[in-house]
C-alpha positions in Angstrom: 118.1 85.8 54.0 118.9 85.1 57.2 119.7 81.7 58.6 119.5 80.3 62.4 123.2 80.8 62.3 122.9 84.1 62.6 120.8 84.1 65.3 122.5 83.0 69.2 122.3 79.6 70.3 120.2 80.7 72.8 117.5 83.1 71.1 114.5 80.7 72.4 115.4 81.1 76.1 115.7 85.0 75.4 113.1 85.6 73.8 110.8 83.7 76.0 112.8 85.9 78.9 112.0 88.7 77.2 107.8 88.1 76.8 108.0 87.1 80.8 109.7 89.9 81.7 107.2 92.7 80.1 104.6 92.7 82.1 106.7 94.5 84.7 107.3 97.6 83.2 105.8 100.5 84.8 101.8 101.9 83.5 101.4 105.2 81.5 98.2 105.9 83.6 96.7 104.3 86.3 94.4 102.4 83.8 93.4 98.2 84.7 94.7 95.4 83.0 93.8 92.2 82.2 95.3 89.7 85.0 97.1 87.8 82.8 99.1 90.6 81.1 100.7 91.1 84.8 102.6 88.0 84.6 101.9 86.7 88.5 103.9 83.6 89.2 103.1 83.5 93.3 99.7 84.8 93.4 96.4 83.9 91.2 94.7 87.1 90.6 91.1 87.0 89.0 89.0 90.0 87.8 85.3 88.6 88.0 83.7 91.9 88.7 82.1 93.1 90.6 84.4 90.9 92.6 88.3 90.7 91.9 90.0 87.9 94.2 93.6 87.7 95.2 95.2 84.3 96.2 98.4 83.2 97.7 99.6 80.3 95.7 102.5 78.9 97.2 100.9 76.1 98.9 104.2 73.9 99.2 105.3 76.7 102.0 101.8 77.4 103.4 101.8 80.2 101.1 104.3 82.1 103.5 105.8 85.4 102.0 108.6 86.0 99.5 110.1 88.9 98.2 108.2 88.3 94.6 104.8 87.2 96.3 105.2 90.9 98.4 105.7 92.8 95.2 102.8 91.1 92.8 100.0 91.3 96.0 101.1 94.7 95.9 100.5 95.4 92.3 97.3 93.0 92.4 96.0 95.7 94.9 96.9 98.5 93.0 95.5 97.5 89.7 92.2 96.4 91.8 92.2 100.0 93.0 92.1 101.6 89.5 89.5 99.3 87.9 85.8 100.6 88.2 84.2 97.6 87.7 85.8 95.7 90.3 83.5 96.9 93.8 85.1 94.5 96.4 88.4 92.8 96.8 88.6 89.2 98.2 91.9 88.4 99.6 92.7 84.2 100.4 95.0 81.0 99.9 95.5 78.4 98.1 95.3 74.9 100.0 95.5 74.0 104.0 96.6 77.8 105.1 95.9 80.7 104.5 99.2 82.4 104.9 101.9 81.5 107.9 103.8 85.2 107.4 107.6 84.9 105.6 109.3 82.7 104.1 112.5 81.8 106.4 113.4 79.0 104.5 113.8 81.7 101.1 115.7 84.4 102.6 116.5 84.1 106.3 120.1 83.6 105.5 120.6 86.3 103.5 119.3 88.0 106.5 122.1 86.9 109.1 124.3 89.9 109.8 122.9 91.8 107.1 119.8 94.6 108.6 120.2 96.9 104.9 119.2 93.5 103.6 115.8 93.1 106.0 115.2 97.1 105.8 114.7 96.6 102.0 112.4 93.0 102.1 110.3 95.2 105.0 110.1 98.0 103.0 108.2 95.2 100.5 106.2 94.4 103.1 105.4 97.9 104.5 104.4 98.7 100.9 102.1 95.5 100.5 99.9 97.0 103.6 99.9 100.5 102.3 98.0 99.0 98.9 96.1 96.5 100.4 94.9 99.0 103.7 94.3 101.9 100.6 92.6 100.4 98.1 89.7 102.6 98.4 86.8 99.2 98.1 86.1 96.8 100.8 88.0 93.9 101.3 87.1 90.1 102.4 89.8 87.8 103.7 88.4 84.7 103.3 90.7 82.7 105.6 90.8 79.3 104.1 93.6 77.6 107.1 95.5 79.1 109.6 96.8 82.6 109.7 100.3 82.6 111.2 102.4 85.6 111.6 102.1 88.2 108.9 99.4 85.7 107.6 97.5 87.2 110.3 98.6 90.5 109.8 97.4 90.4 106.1 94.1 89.4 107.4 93.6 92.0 109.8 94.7 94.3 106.8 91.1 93.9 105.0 87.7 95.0 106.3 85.9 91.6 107.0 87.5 88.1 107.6 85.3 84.8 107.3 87.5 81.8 108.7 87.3 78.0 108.9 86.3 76.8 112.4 88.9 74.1 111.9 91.9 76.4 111.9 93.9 78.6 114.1 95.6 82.1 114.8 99.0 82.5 115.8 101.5 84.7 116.7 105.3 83.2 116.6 107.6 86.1 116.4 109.0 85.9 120.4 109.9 82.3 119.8 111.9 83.2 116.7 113.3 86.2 117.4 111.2 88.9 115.7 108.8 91.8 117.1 105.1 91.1 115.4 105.5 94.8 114.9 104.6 94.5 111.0 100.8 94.8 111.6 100.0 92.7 115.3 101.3 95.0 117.9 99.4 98.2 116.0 96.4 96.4 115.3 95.6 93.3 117.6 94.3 96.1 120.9 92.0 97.5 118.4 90.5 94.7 117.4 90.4 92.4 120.7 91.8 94.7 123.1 95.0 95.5 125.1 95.0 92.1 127.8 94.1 89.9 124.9 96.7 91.4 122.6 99.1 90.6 125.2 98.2 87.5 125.5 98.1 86.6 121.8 102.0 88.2 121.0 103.7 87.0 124.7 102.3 83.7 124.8 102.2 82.4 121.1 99.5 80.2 122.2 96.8 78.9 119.3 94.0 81.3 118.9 91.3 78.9 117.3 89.2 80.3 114.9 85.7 79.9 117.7 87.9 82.2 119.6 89.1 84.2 117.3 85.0 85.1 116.6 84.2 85.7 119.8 87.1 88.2 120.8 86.6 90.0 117.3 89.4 89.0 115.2 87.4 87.8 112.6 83.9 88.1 111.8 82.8 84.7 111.6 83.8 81.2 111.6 82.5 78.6 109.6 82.8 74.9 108.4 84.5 74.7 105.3 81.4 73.6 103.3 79.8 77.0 104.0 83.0 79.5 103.4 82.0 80.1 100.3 78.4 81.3 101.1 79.6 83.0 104.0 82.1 85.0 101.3 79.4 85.6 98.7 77.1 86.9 101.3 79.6 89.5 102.0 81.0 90.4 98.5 77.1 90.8 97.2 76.5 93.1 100.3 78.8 95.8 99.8 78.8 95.0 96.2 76.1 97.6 95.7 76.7 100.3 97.8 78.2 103.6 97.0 81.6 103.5 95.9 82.6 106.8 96.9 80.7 106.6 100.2 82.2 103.3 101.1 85.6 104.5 100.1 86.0 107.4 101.9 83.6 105.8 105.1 86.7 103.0 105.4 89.1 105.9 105.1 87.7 107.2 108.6 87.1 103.5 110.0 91.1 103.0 109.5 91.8 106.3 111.3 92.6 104.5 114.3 94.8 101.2 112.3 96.4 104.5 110.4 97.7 106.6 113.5 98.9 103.4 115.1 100.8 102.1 112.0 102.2 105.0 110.3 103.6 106.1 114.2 105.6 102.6 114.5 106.0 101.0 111.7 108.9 103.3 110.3 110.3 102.4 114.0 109.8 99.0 113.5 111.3 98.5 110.3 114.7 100.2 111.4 114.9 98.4 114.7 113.8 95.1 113.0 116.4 95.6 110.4 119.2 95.9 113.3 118.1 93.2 115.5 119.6 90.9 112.5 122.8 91.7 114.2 121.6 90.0 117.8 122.2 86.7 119.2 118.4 86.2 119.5 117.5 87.2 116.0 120.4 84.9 114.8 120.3 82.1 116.5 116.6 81.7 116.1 116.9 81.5 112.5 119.8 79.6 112.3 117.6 76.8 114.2 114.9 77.0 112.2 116.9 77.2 108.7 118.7 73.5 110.4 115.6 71.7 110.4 115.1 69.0 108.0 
């Protein structure tokens, strides 16, 4: 018989290790799964078909970007993509933003003088864009704050954004050291065009969400008491069209997003990866890692 001396001291904290741990191991098939058998800890993701919805959860940071939250939107996309039932994806945040891009604060100093380091966290976020811009079903950002940075870029990833009226875009990345070149310099001239992209990524000026309507960056803006409706009317749109036709009809809507990416982005992540090493890169986020 055995006795709890023959077990470690620490058997409880392995074990529970151990059940946390499993959900990551790699599918047989590309078969769905229930949400909670993929063990998310930065995201929410809910399966409520014909609608699956993926949120940012990270609220104390303005749900900005870490390595993990990268790698579980990532997966969230790719199980969305495999599951029949779910017809459209909505894509939001939890609390006053929506997302304000990465996480300085989590990884910016293991940045410093280190590009091999940034190559492999862009190559999470490269991959996160790939899924999300792939998933073969329309997607919905409802953006639920302001879309800062990549939070922007995530946005302009899905088909249709519905935004607060009380928020804001914005473009940071001069001011801090970084080219906006995961997503804003591709993208923002298709959508608004090439003065107005200029003007968005040079002069990291506010872009509120009125004016983001009007020059096409989102669909619509809305008080917060009718996001939700505005969503809903979306979702139960293309909820019943074709799902072939729709998939492969956004596969020649993203030719343009597609030629534009997939021509800078390896570029991007290389040159990104090596500005680490300049003055600029590093002393802009050694400022910003000294602020209380």
């Amino acid at each position: 018989m055995l006795t709890a001396s023959a077990f470690p001291p620490d058997i409880g904290r392995m074990l529970d290790a151990s059940v946390r741990l499993a959900p990551v191991s790699e599918p047989d098939a590309p078969r769905p799964v229930s949400p909670d058998e993929l063990g998310f800890e930065r995201i929410v993701y809910d399966k409520s078909p014909p609608r699956a919805t993926i949120t940012l959860n990270r609220p104390e940071v303005l749900n900005a970007f870490d390595f993990r939250m990268l790698r579980e939107l990532a997966r969230a996309c790719e199980d969305a993509s495999w599951d029949d039932e779910i017809k459209v994806v909505v894509v939001t945040g939890t609390g006053r933003a929506f997302c304000v891009g990465a996480d300085l604060k989590a990884w910016g100093a293991d940045l410093l003088d280190n590009p091999g380091e940034y190559w492999k966290w862009f190559g999470a976020f490269k991959d996160m864009h790939d899924r999300l811009r792939e998933i073969g079903k329309p997607t919905v950002a409802r953006v639920n704050g302001i879309a800062v940075g990549g939070g922007n870029e995530l946005q302009m990833a899905c088909d249709l954004a519905v935004m607060v009226d009380d928020a804001f875009i914005r473009h940071v990345g001069p001011e801090h050291g970084s080219v906006p070149a995961g997503g804003a310099t591709q993208w923002l001239p298709i959508f608004v065009g090439d003065r107005r992209a200029r003007e968005i990524l040079l002069l990291c000026d506010e872009i509120p969400a009125r004016q983001a309507e009007e020059w096409g960056l989102v669909n619509r803006a809305v008080p917060a008491s009718e996001l939700d409706a505005a969503v809903d009317y979306y979702v139960e749109r293309l909820a019943v069209k074709l799902p072939q036709t729709i998939r492969y009809t956004k596969q020649q809507l993203n030719w343009w997003r597609d030629i534009s990416w997939h021509e800078t982005v390896g570029h991007a992540r290389d040159w990104l990866a090596l500005s680490m090493l300049g003055d600029e890169a590093k002393g802009a986020i050694r400022g910003f890692l000294e602020k209380d």
